[in-house]
C-alpha angles and dihedrals in degrees: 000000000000091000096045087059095060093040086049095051091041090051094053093048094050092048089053090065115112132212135261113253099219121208119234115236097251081055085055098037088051098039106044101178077059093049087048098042082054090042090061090042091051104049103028112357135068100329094043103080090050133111108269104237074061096040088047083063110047095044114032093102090047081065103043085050093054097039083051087044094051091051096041092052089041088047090053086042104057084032082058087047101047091043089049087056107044104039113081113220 
């Protein structure tokens, strides 16, 4: 009886727990203190030390965010670059 007790307890408190509401890419891509905020739980903070089919998916659309935000930033850099050399001041 004195070991029920404590697994009941534990079993209530583990079906309490809510989910993660979990932002799409376009959300992160729109929003970047939420993509990095994602970003931070992600790599070091609360997901990182789970199992990867569960990491997987809670951050996959961080990953598809940073991996959009990294192309779209290359893509106004070389357009910058491109602009600044054939254009004659």
């Amino acid at each position: 009886m004195k070991k029920l007790i404590p697994l009941c307890a534990l079993v209530a408190a583990c079906g309490c727990q809510q989910q993660v509401a979990v932002p799409t890419a376009q959300q992160l891509i729109a929003d970047r203190t939420l993509l990095t905020e994602w970003q931070g739980k992600c790599d070091t903070g609360a997901y990182s030390q789970l199992a990867p089919a569960q990491k997987s998916n809670l951050c996959s659309t961080t990953q598809e965010a940073t991996i959009s935000v990294a192309q779209m930033s290359s893509g106004k850099k070389d357009a910058d670059f491109f602009r600044a050399n054939t254009l004659r001041k």
